[in-house]
VOBA-1610 file (N, C-alpha, C; in pm, whole numbers, padded with zeros to 5 digits, always signed):
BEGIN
Unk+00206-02105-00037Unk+00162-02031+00079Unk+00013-02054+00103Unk-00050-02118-00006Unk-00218-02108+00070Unk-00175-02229+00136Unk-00317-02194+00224Unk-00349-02294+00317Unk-00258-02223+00448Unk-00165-02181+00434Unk-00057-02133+00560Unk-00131-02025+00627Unk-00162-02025+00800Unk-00174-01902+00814Unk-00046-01809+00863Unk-00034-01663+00795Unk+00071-01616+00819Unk-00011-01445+00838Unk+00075-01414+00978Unk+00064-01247+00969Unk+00157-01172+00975Unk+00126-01106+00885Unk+00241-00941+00909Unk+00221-00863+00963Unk+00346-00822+01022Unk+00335-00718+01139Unk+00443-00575+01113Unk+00403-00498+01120Unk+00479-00384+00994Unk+00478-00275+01165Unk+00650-00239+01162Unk+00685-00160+01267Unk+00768-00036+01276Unk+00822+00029+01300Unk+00903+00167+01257Unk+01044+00098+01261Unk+01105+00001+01284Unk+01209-00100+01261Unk+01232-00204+01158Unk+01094-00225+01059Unk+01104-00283+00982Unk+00965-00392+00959Unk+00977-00524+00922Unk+00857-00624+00908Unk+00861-00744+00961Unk+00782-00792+01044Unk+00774-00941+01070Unk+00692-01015+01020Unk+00673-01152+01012Unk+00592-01252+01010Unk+00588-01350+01074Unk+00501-01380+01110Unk+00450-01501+01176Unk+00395-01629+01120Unk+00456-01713+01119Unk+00439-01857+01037Unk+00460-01966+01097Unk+00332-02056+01119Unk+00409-02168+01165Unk+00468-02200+01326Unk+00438-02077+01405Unk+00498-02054+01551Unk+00626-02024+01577Unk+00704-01996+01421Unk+00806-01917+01392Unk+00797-01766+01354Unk+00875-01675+01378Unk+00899-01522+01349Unk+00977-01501+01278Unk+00954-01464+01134Unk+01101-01416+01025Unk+01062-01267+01025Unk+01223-01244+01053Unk+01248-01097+01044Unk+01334-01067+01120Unk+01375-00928+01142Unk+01274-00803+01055Unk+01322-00821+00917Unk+01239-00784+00821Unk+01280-00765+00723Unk+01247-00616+00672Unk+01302-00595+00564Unk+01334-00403+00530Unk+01380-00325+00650Unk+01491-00388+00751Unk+01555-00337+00880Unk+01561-00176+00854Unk+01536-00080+01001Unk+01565+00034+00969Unk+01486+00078+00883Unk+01383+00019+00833Unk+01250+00165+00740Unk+01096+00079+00830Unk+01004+00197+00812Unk+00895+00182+00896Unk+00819+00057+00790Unk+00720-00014+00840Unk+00629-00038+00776Unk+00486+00014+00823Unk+00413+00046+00728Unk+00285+00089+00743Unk+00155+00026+00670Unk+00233-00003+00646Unk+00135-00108+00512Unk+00193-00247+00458Unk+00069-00337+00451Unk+00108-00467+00441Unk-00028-00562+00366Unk-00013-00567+00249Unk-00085-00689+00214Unk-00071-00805+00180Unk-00145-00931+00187Unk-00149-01007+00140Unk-00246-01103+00038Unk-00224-01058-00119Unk-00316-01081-00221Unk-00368-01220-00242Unk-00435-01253-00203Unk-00471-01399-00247Unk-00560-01429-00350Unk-00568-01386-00397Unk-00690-01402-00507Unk-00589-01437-00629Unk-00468-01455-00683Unk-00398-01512-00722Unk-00285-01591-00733Unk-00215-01681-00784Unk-00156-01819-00801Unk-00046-01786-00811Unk+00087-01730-00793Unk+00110-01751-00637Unk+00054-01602-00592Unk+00026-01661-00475Unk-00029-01507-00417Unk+00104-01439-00374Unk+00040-01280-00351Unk+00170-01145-00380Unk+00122-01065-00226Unk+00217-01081-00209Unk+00277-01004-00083Unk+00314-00828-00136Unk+00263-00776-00083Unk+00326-00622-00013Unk+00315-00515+00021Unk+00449-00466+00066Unk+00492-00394+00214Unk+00490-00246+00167Unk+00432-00167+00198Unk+00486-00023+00198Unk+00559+00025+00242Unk+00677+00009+00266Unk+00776+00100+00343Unk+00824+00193+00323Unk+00892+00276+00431Unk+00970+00414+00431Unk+01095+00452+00514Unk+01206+00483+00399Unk+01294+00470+00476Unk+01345+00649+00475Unk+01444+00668+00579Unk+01448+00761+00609Unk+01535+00896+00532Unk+01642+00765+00439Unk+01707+00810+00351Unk+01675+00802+00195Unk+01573+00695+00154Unk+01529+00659+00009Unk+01395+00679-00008Unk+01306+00776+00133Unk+01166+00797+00040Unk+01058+00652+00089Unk+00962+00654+00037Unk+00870+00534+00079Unk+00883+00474-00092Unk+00848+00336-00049Unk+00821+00249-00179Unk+00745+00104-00132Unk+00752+00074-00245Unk+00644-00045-00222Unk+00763-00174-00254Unk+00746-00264-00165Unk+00802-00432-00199Unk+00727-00517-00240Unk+00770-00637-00340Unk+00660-00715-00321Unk+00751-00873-00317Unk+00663-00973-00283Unk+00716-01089-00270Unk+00611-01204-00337Unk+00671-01330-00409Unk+00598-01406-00497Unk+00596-01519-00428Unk+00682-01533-00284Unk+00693-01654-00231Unk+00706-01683-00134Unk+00582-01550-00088Unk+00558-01634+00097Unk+00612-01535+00139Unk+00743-01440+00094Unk+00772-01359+00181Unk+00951-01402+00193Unk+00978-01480+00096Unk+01129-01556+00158Unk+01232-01479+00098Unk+01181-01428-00034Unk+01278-01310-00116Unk+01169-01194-00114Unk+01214-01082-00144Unk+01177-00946-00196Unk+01233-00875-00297Unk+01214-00805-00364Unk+01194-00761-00472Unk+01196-00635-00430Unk+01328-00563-00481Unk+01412-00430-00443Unk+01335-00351-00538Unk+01264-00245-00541Unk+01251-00164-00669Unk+01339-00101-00717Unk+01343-00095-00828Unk+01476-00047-00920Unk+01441+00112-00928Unk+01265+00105-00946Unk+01267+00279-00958Unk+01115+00245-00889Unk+01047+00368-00837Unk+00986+00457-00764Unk+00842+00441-00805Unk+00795+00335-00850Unk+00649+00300-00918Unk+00562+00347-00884Unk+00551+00355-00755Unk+00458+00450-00686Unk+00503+00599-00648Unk+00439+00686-00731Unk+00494+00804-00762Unk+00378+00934-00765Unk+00370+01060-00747Unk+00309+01130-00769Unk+00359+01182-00922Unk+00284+01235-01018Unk+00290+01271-01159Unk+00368+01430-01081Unk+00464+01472-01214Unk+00487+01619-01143Unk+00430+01686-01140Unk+00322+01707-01222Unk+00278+01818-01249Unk+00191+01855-01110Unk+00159+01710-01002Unk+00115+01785-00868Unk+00188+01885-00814Unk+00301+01850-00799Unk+00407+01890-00725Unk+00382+01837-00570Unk+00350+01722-00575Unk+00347+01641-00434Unk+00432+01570-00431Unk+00518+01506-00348Unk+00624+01363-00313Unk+00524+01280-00208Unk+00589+01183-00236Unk+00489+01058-00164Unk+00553+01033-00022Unk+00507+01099+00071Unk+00535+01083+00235Unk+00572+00917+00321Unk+00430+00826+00261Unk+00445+00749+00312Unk+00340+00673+00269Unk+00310+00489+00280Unk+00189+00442+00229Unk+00101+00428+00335Unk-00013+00462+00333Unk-00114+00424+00482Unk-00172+00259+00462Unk-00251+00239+00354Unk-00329+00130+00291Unk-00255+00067+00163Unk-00270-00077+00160Unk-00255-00156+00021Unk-00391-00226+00044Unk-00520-00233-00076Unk-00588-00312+00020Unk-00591-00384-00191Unk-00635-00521-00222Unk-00671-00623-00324Unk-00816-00517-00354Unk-00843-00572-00440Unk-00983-00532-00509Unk-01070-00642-00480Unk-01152-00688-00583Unk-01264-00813-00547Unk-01159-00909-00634Unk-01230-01041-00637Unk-01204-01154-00735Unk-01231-01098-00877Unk-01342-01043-00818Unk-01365-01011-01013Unk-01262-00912-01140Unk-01136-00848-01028Unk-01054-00773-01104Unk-00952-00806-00989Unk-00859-00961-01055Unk-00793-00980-00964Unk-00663-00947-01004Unk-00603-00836-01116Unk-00495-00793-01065Unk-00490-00621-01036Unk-00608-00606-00952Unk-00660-00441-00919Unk-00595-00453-00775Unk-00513-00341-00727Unk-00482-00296-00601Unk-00487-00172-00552Unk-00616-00106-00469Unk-00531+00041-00472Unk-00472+00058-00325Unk-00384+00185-00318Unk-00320+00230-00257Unk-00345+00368-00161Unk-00357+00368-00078Unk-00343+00518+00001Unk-00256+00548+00036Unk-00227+00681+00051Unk-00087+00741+00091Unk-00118+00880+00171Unk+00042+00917+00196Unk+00022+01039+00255Unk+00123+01146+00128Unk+00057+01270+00086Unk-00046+01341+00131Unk-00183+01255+00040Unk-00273+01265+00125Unk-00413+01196+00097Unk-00448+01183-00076Unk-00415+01052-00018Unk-00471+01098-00219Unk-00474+00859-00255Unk-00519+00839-00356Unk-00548+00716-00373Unk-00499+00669-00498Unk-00430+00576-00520Unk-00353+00514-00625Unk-00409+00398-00654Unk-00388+00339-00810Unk-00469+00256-00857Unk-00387+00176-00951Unk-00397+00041-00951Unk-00281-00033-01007Unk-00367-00174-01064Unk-00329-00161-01218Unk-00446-00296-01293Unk-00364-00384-01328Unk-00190-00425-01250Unk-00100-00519-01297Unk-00049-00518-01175Unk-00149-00566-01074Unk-00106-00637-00939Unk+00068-00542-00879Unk+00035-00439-00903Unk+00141-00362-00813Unk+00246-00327-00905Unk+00263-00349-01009Unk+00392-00326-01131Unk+00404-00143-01126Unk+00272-00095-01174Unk+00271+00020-01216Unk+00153+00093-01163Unk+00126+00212-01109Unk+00054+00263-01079Unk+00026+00439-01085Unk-00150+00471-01078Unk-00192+00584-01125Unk-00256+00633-01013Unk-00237+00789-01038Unk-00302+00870-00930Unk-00467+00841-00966Unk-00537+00835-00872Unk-00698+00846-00886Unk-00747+00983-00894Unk-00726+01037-01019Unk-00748+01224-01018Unk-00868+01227-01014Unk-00976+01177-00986Unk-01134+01264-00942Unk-01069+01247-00762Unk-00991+01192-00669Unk-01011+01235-00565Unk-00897+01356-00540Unk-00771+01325-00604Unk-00680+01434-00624Unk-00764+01550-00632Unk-00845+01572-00733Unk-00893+01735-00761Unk-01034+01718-00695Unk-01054+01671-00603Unk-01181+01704-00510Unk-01203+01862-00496Unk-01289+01962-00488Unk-01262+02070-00471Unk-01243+02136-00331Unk-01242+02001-00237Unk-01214+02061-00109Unk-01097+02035-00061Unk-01006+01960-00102Unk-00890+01903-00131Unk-00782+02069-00051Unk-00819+02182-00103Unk-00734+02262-00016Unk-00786+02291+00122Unk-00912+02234+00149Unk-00931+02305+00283Unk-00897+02179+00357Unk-00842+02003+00335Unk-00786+01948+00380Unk-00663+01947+00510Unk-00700+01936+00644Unk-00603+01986+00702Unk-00556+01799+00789Unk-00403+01812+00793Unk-00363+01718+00843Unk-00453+01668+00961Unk-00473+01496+01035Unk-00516+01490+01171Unk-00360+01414+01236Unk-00349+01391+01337Unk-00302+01316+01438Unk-00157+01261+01369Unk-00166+01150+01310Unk-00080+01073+01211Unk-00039+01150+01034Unk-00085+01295+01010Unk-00050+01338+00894Unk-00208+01336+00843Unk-00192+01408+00672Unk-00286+01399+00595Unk-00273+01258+00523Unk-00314+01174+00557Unk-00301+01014+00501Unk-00433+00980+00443Unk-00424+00918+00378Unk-00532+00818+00361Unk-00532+00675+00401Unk-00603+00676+00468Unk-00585+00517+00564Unk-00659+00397+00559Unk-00768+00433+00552Unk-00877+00331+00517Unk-00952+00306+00376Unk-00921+00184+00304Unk-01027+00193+00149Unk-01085+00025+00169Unk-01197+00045+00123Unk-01332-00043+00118Unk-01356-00038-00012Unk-01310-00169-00038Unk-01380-00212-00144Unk-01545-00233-00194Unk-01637-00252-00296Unk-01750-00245-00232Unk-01775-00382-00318Unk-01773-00506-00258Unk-01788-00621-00300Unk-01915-00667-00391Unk-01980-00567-00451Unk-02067-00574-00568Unk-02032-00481-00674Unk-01925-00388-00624Unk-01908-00300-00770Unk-01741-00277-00723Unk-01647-00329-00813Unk-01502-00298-00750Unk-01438-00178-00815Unk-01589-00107-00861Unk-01519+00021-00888Unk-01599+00141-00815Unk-01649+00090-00680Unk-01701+00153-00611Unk-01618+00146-00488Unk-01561+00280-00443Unk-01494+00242-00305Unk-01516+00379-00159Unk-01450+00337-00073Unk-01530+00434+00011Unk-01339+00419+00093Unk-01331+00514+00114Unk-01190+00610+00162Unk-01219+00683+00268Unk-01130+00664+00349Unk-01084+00782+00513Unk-00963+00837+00465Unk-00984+00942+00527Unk-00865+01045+00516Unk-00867+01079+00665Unk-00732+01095+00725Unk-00718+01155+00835Unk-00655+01277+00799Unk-00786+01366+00823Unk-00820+01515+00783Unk-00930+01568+00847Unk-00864+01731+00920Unk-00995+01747+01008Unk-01046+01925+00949
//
């Protein structure tokens, strides 16, 4: 896939791509997409999709080859711990980390909160200093839900990041 340019296009019907002046898809028919990356900072680079379907919950896909197979999750990797007592609504953001921690990915979701994954998407952890923010209850949904939507990496420290919440 390097060298290819390809975009994803993530819709409440499912996922497309664009390759080549060809369109494959939809793929994950019938669940939204909201989220879509594409990791390049490793050999083969890793594709994926956040989706949510209406009957199984949101989860994450990933793909090793361009996008031609996917990779069903068997279980729920992206998960809230119970002891929140939160369920995971939906993904807003997948965004890569830097080169310098290239199998770092985090995640935003809805309800607002940021996930953190050091095996390129296998397994992942709640980010509890933003979980227990102490303003965290006066958090009120905006427009699209309490999501977290936007994360910035900070390309001199990849453990420095800067987060939107759509929360008013």
């Amino acid at each position: 896939m390097r060298g290819d340019m390809v975009v994803a296009i993530g819709t409440i019907k499912g996922a497309f791509l664009l390759r080549g002046g060809t369109v494959e898809g939809p793929l994950f028919k019938g669940e939204r997409v909201s989220a879509f990356s594409i990791d390049t900072r490793s050999d083969p680079c890793r594709m994926i999709a956040g989706a949510t379907s209406d009957w199984w919950g949101a989860a994450l896909r990933t793909s090793d080859d361009g996008g031609r197979t996917w990779g069903d999750p068997e279980k729920r990797a992206l998960r809230f711990p119970t002891e929140t007592g939160a369920a995971l609504g939906q993904v807003w953001q997948l965004q890569p980390s830097t080169p310098e921690a290239p199998d770092t990915i985090f995640a935003g979701v809805e309800p607002a909160a940021l996930f953190r994954s050091d095996d390129r998407g296998v397994t992942w952890s709640l980010v509890q200093s933003l979980w227990d923010h102490p303003h965290r209850a006066q958090w009120q949904p905006g427009f699209g839900g309490l999501g977290l939507h936007t994360i910035l990496v900070d390309p001199r420290d990849p453990e420095r990041l800067l987060v939107a919440i759509s929360a008013g």
